[in-house]
C-alpha positions in Angstrom: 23.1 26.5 -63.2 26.1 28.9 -63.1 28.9 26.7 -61.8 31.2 30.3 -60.6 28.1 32.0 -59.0 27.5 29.0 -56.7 31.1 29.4 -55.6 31.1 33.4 -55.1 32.3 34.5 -51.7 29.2 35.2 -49.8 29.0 38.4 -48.2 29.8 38.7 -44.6 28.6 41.4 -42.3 31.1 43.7 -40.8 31.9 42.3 -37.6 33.0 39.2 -39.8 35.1 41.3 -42.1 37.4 43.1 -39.3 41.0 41.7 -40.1 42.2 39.9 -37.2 46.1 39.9 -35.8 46.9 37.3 -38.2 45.4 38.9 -41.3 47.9 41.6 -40.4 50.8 39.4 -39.3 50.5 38.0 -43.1 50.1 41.4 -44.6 53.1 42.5 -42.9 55.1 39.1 -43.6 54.2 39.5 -47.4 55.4 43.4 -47.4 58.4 42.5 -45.2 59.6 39.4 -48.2 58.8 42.0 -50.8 61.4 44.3 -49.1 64.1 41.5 -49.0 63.5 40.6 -52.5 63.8 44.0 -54.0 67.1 44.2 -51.9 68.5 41.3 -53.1 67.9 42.0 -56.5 69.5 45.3 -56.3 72.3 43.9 -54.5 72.9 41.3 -57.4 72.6 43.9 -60.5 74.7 46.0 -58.4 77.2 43.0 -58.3 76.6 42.5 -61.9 77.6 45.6 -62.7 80.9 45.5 -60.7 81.8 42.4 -62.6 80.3 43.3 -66.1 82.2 47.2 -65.7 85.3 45.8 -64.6 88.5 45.7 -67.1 91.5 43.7 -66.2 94.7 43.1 -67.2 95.4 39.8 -65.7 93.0 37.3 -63.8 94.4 38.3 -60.5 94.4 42.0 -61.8 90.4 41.5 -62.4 90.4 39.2 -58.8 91.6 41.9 -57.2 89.6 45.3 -59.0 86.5 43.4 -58.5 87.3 42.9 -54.2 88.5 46.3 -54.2 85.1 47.7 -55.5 83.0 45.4 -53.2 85.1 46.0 -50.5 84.0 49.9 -50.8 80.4 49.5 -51.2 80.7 47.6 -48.0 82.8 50.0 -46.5 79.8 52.4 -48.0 77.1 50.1 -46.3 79.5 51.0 -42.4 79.1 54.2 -43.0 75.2 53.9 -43.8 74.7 52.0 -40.5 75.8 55.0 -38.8 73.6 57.0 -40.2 71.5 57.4 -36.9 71.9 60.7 -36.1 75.1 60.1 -34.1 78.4 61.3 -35.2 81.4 59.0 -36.6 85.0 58.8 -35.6 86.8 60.5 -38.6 89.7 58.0 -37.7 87.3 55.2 -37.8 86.0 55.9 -40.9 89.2 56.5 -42.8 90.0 53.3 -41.6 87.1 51.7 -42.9 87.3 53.2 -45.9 90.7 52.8 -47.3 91.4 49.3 -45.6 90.2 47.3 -49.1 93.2 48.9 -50.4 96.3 49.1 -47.8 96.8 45.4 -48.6 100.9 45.6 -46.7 99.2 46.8 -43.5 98.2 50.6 -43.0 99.6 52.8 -45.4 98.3 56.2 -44.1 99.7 57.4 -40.8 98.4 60.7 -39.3 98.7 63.0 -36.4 96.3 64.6 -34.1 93.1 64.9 -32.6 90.1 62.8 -33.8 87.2 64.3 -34.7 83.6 63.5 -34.6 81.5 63.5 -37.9 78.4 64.2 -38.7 76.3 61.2 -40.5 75.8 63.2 -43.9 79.7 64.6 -43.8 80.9 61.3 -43.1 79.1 59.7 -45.9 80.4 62.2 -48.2 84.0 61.7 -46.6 83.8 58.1 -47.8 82.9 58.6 -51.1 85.9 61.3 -50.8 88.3 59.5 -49.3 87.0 56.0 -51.4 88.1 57.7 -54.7 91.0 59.2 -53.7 92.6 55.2 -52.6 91.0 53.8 -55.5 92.7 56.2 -58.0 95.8 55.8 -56.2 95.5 51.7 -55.8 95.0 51.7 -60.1 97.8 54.0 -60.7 100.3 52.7 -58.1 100.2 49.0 -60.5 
């Protein structure tokens, strides 16, 4: 007597096979936690990487570079969340973007209209305007 044939899933006709609500409910559960685990583990190598790539001079120094970069991936993330076919506030995201690094208060006073942004212009803004105060933030120490 074959002990696995006597345990075989029996067939079933079609009627029985039709995946109910909560076969999808699960399907959709297990694709959803798939999702959040690939996120995460990008978000931590990405995390990894700000620490590993980081080169200090002092503890606080290193304290500080490592905020400063985390601080502009979340100011990256702002912009993202925009991204819904709606424009951005170029004020807004100026201020989002260089806030990790005015530390005294705002640093950057301008005059003038705003203007509104397109989503793919403002993300390329940030990375612009990103740079710009993190070159200045290392140079001005």
């Amino acid at each position: 007597m074959n002990h696995y044939r006597d345990h075989a899933p029996q067939p079933r006709d079609a009627a029985a096979q039709a995946a109910t609500p909560t076969d999808f409910a699960r399907g959709d559960l297990t694709l959803l936690l798939g999702e959040v685990n690939h996120r995460i583990r990008n978000l931590l190598a990405l995390v990894e990487a700000v620490v590993r790539q980081t080169r200090p001079v002092t503890v606080e120094d290193y304290r500080a570079k490592v905020m400063a970069r985390l601080s502009g991936f979340n100011g990256l993330q702002w912009v993202i969340d925009r991204l819904d076919g709606n424009t951005i506030s170029l004020t807004a995201l100026i201020e989002q973007t260089i806030r990790p690094y005015c530390a005294k208060g705002p640093e950057v006073f301008a005059a003038g209209p705003d203007l509104n942004v397109e989503p793919r212009l403002a993300l390329a803004l940030h990375i612009v305007f990103h740079e710009l105060a993190s070159m200045q933030a290392s140079t001005a120490r």
